[in-house]
N, CA and C atoms as a LAMMPS dump frame, in Angstrom:
ITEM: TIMESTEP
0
ITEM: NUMBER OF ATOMS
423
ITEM: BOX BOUNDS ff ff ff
-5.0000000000000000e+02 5.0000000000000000e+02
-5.0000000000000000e+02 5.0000000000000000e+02
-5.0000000000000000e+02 5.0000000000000000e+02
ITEM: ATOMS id mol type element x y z
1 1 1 N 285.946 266.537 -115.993
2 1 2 C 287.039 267.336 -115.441
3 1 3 C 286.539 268.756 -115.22
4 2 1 N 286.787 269.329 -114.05
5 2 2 C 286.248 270.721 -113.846
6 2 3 C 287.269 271.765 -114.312
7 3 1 N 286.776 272.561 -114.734
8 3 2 C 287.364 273.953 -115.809
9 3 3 C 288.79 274.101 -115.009
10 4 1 N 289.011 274.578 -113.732
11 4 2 C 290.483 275.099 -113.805
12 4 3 C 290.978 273.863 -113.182
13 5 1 N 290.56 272.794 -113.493
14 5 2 C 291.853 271.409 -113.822
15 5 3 C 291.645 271.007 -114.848
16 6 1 N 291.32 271.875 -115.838
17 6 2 C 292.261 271.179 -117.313
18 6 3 C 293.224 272.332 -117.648
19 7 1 N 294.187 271.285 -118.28
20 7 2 C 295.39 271.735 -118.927
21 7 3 C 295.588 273.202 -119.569
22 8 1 N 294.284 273.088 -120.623
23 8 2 C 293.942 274.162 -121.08
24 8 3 C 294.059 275.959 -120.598
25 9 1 N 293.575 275.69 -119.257
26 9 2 C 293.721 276.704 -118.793
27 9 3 C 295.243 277.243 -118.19
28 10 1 N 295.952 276.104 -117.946
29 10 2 C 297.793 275.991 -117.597
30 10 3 C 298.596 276.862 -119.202
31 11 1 N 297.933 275.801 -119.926
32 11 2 C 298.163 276.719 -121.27
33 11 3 C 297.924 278.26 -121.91
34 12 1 N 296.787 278.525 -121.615
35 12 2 C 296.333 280.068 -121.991
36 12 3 C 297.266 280.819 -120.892
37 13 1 N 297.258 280.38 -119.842
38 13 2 C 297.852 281.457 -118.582
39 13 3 C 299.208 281.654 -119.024
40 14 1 N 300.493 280.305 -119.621
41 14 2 C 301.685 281.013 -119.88
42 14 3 C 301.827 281.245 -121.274
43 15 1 N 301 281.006 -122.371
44 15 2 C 300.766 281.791 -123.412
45 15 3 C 301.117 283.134 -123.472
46 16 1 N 299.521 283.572 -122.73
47 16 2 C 299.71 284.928 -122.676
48 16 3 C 300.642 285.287 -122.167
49 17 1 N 301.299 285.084 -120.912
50 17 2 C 302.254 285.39 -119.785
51 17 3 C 303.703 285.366 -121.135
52 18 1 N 303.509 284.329 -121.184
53 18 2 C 304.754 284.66 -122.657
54 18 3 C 304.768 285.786 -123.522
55 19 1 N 303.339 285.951 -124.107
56 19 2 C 303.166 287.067 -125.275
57 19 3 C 303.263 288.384 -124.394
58 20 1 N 302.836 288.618 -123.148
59 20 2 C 303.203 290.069 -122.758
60 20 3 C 304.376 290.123 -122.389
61 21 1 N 305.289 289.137 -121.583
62 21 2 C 307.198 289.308 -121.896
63 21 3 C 307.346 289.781 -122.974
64 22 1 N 307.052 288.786 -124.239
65 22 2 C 307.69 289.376 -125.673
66 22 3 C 307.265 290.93 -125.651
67 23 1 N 306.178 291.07 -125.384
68 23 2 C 305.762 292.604 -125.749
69 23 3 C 306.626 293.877 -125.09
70 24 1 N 306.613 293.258 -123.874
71 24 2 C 307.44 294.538 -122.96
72 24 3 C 308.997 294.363 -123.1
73 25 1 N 309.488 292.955 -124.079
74 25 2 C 311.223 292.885 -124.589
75 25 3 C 311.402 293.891 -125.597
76 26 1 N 310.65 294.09 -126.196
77 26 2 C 310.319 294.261 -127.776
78 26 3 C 309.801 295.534 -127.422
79 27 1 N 309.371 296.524 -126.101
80 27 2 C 309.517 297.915 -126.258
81 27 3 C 310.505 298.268 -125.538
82 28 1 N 311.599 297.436 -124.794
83 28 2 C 312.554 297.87 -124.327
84 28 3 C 313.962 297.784 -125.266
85 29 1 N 313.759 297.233 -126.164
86 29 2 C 314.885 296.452 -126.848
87 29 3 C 314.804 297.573 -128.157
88 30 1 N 313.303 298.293 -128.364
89 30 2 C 313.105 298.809 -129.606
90 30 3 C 313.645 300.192 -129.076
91 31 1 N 313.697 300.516 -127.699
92 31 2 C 314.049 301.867 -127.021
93 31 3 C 312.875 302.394 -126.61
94 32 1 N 313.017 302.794 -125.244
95 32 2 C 311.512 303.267 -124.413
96 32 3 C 311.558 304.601 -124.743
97 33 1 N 312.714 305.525 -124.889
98 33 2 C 312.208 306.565 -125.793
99 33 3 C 311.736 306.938 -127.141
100 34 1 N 311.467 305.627 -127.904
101 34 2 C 310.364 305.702 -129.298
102 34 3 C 309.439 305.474 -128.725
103 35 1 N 309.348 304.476 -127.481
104 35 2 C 307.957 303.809 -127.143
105 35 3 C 307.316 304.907 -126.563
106 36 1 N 307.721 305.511 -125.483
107 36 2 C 307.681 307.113 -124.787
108 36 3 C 306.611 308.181 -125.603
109 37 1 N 307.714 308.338 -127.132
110 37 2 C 307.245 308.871 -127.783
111 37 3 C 305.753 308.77 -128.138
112 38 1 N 306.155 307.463 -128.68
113 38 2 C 304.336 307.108 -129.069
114 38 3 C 303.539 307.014 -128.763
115 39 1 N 303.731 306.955 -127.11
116 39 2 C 302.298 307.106 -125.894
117 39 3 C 302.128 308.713 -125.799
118 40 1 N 303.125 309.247 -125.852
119 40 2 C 303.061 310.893 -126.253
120 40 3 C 302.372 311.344 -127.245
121 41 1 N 302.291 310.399 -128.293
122 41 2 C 301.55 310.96 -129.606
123 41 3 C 300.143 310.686 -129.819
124 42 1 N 299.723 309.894 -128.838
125 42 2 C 298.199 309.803 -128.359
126 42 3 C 297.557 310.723 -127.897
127 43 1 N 298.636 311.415 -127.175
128 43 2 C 298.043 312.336 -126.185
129 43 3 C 297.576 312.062 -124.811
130 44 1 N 298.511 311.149 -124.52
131 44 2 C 298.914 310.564 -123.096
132 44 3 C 299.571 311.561 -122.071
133 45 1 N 298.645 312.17 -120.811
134 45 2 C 299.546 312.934 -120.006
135 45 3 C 301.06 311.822 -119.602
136 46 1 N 302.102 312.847 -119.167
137 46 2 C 303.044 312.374 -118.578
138 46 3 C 303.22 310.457 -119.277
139 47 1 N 303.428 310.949 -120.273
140 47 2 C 304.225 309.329 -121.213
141 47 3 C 305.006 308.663 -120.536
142 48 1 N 306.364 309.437 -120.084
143 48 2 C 306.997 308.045 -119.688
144 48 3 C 306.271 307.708 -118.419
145 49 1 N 305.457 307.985 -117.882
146 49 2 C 304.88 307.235 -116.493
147 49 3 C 303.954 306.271 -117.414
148 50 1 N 303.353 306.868 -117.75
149 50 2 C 302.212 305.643 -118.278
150 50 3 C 302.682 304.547 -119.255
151 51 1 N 303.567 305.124 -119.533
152 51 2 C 304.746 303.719 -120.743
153 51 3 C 305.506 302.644 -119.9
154 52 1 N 305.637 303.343 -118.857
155 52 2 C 306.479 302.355 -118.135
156 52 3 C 305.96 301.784 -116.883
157 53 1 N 304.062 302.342 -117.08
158 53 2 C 303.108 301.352 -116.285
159 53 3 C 302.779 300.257 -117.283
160 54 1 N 302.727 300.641 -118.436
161 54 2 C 302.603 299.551 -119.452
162 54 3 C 303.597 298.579 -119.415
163 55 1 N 305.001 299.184 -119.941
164 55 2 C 306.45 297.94 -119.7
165 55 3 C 305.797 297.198 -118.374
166 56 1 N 305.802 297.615 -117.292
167 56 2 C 306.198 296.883 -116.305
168 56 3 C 304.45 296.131 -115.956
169 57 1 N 303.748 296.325 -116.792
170 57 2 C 302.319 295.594 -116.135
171 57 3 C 303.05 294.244 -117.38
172 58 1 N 303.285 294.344 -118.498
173 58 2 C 303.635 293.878 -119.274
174 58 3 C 304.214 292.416 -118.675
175 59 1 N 305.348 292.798 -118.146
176 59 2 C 306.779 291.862 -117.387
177 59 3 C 305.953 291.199 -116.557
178 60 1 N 305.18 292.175 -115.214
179 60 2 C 304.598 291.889 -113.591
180 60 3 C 303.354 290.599 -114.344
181 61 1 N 302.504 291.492 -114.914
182 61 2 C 301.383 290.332 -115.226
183 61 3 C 301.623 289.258 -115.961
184 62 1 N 302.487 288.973 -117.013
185 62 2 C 302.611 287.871 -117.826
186 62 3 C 304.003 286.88 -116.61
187 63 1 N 304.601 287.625 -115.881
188 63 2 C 305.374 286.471 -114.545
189 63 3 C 304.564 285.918 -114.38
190 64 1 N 303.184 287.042 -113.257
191 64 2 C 302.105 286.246 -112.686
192 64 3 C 301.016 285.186 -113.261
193 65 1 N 300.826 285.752 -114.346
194 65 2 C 299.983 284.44 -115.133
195 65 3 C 301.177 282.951 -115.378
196 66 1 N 302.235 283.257 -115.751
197 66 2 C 303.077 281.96 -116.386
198 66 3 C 303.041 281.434 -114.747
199 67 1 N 303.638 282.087 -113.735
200 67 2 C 303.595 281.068 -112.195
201 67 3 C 302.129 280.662 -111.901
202 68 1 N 301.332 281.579 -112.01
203 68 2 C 300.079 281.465 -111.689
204 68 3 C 299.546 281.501 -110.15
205 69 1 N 300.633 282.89 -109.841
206 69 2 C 300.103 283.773 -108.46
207 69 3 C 299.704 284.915 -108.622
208 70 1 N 298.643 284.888 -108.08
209 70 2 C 297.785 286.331 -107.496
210 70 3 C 297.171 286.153 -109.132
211 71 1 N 296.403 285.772 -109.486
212 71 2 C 295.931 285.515 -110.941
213 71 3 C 294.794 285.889 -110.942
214 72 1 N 294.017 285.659 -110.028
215 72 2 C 292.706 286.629 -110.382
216 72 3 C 292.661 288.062 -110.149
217 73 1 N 294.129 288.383 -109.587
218 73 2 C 294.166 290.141 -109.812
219 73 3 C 294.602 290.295 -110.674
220 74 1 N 295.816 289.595 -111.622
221 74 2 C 296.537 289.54 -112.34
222 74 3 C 295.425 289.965 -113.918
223 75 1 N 294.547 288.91 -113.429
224 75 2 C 293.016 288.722 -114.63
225 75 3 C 292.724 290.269 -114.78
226 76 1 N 292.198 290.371 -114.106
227 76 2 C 291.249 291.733 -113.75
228 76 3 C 292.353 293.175 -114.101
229 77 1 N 293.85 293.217 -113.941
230 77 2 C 294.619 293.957 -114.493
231 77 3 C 294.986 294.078 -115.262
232 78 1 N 295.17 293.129 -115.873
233 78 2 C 295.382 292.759 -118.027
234 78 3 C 294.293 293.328 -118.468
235 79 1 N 292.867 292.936 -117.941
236 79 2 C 291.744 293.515 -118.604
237 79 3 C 291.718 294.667 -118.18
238 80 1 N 291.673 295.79 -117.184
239 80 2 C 291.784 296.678 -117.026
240 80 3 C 293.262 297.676 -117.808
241 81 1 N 294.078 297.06 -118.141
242 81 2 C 295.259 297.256 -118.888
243 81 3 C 295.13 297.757 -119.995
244 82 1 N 294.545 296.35 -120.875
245 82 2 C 294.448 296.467 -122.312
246 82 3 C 292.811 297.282 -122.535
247 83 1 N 291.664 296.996 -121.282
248 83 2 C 290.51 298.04 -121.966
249 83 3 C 291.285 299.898 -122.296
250 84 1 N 292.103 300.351 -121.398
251 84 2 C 292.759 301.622 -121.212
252 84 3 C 293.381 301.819 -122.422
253 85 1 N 294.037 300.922 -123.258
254 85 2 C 294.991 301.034 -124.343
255 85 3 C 294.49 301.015 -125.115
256 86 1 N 293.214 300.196 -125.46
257 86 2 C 292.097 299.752 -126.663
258 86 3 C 291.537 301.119 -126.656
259 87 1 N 290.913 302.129 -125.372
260 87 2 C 290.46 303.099 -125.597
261 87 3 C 291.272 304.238 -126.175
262 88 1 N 292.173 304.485 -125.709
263 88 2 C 293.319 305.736 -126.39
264 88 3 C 294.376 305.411 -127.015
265 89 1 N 294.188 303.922 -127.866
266 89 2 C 295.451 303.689 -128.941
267 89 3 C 294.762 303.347 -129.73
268 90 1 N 293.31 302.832 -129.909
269 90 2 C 293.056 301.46 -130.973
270 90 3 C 291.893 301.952 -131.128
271 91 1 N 290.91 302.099 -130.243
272 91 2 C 289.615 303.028 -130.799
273 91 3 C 289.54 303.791 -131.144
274 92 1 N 289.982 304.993 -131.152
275 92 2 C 289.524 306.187 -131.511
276 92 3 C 288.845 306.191 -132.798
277 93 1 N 288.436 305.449 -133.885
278 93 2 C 287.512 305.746 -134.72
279 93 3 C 286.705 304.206 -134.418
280 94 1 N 286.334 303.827 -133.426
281 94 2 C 285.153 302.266 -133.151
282 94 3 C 286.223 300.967 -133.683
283 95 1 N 285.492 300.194 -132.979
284 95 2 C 285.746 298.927 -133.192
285 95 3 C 286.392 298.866 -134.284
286 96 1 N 285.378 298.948 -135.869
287 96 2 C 285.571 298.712 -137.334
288 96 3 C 286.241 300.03 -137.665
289 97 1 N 287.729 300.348 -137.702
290 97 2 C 288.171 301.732 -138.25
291 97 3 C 287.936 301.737 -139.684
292 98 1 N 288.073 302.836 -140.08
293 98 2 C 288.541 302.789 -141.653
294 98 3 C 289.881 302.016 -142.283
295 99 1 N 290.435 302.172 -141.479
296 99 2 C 291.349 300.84 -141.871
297 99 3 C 291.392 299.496 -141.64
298 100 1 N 290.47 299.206 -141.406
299 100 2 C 290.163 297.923 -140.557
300 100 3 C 289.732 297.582 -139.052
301 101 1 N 289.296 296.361 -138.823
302 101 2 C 289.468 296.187 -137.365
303 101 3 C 290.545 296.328 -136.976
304 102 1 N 290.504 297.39 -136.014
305 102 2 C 290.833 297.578 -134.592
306 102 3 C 290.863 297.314 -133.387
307 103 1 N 291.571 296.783 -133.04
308 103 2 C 291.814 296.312 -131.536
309 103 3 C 291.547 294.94 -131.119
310 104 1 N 291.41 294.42 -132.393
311 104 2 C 291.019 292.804 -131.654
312 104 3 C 292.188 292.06 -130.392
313 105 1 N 293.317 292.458 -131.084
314 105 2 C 293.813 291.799 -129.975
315 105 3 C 293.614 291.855 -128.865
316 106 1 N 293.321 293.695 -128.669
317 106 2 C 292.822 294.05 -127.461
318 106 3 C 291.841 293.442 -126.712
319 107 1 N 291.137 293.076 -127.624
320 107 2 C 289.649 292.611 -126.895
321 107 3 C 290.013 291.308 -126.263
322 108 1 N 291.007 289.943 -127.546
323 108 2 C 291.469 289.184 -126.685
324 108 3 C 291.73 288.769 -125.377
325 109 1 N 292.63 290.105 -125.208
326 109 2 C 293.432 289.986 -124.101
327 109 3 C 292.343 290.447 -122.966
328 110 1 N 291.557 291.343 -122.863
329 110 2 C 290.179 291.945 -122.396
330 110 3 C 289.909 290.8 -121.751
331 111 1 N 289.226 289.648 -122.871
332 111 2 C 288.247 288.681 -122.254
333 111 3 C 289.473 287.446 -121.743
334 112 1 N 290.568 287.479 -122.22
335 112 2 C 291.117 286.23 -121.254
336 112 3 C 291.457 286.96 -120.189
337 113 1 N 291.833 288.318 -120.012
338 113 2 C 291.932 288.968 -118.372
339 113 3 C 290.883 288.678 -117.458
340 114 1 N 289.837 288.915 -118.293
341 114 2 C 288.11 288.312 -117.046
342 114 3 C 288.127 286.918 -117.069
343 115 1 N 288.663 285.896 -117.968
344 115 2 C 288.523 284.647 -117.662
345 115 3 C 289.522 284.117 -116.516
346 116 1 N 290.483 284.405 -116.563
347 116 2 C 291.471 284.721 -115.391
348 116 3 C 291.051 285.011 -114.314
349 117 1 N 290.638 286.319 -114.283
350 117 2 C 289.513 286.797 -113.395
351 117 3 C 288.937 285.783 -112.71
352 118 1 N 287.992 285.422 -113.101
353 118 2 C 286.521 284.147 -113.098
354 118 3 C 287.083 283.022 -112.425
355 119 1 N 288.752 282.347 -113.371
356 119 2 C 288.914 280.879 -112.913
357 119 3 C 290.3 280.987 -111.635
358 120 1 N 290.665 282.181 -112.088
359 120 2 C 292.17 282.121 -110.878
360 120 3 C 293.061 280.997 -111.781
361 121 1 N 293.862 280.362 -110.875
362 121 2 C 294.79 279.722 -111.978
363 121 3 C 294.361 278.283 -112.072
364 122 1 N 293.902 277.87 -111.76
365 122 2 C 293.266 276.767 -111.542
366 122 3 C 294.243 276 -111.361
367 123 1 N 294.285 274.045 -111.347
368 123 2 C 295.186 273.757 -110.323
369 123 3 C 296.459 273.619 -110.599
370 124 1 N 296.941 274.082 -111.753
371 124 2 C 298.401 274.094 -111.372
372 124 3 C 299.101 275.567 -111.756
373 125 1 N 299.079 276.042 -110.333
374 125 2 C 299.681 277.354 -110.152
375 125 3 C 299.882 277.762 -108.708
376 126 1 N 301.012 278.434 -108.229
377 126 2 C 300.82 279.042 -107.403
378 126 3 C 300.018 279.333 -106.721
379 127 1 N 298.936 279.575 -107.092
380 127 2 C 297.573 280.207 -106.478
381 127 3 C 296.901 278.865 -105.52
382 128 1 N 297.311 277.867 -106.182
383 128 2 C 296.284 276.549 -105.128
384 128 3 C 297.368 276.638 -104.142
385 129 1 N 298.676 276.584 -104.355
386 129 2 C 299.496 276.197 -102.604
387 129 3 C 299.127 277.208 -102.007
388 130 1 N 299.345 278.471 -102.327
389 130 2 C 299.201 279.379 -101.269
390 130 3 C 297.363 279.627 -100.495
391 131 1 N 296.582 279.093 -101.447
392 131 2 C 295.18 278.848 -101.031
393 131 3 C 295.295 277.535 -99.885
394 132 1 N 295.884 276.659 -100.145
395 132 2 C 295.757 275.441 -99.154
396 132 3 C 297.078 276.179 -97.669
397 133 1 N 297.704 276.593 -97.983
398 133 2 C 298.583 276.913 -96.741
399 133 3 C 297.587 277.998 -96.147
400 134 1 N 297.07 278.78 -96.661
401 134 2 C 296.201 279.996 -95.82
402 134 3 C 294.745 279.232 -95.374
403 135 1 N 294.583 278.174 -95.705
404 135 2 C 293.375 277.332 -94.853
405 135 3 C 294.123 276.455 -93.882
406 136 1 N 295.098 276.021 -94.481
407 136 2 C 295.816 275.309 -92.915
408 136 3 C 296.258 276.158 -92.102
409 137 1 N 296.477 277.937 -91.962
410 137 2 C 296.476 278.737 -90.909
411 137 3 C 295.65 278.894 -90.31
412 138 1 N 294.325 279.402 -91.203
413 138 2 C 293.332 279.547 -90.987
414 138 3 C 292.886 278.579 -89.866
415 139 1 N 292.583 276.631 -90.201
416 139 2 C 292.378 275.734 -89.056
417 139 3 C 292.92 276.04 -88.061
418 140 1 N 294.489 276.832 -87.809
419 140 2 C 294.927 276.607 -86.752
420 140 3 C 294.607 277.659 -85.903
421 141 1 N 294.164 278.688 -86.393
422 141 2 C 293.757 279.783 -85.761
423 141 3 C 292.392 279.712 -84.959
């Protein structure tokens, strides 16, 4: 069986796509002005913009992974997402903090954004119909 026709990969895509809903319920529900705050306390220019590029990459990318359209941008934006957050929320003292590891989740989410990346949604997602309808334009053109 070739990599993006197994199941597996149907699975990781609304996993995650699930776990970043929960995430962006759970800073709207907790109040975006604590969440606000706390991107403020990083030392984040202009917080609520960048908090509520977070909420909404949160919602936008975990839709797109669970349908499994536009997924290899989708890939490449989670990882570009969470490397940004890992750098000015979770690193600031390395990988191994003094309190522990840091950021693993981050990294998680990092490398299933490039695997995403790499496989697109493989075949059951959005991404194959609209690939087969833009080659049957394509023929007709």
């Amino acid at each position: 069986m070739h990599a993006t026709a197994h199941p597996a990969l149907l699975i990781a895509r609304v996993v995650v796509g699930v776990l970043l809903i929960v995430h962006g319920v759970q800073k709207i529900t907790g109040g975006l002005t604590g969440f606000f705050g706390y991107v403020e306390s990083l030392g984040v220019p202009a917080p609520s913009f960048f908090g509520s590029l977070i909420v909404a990459g949160e919602f936008g990318l975990g839709l797109a992974l669970i349908l499994g359209v536009f997924t290899r941008l989708a890939g490449a934006l989670l990882a570009v997402m969470f490397l940004s957050i890992a750098l000015v929320a979770q690193w600031t003292e390395g990988l191994a903090a003094e309190t522990g590891i840091a950021g693993e989740l981050d990294v998680t989410y990092i490398l299933l954004g490039l695997v995403f990346l790499g496989t697109g949604a493989g075949k059951f997602g959005i991404d194959k119909v609209l690939a087969k309808r833009a080659g049957a334009l394509a023929r007709l053109a």
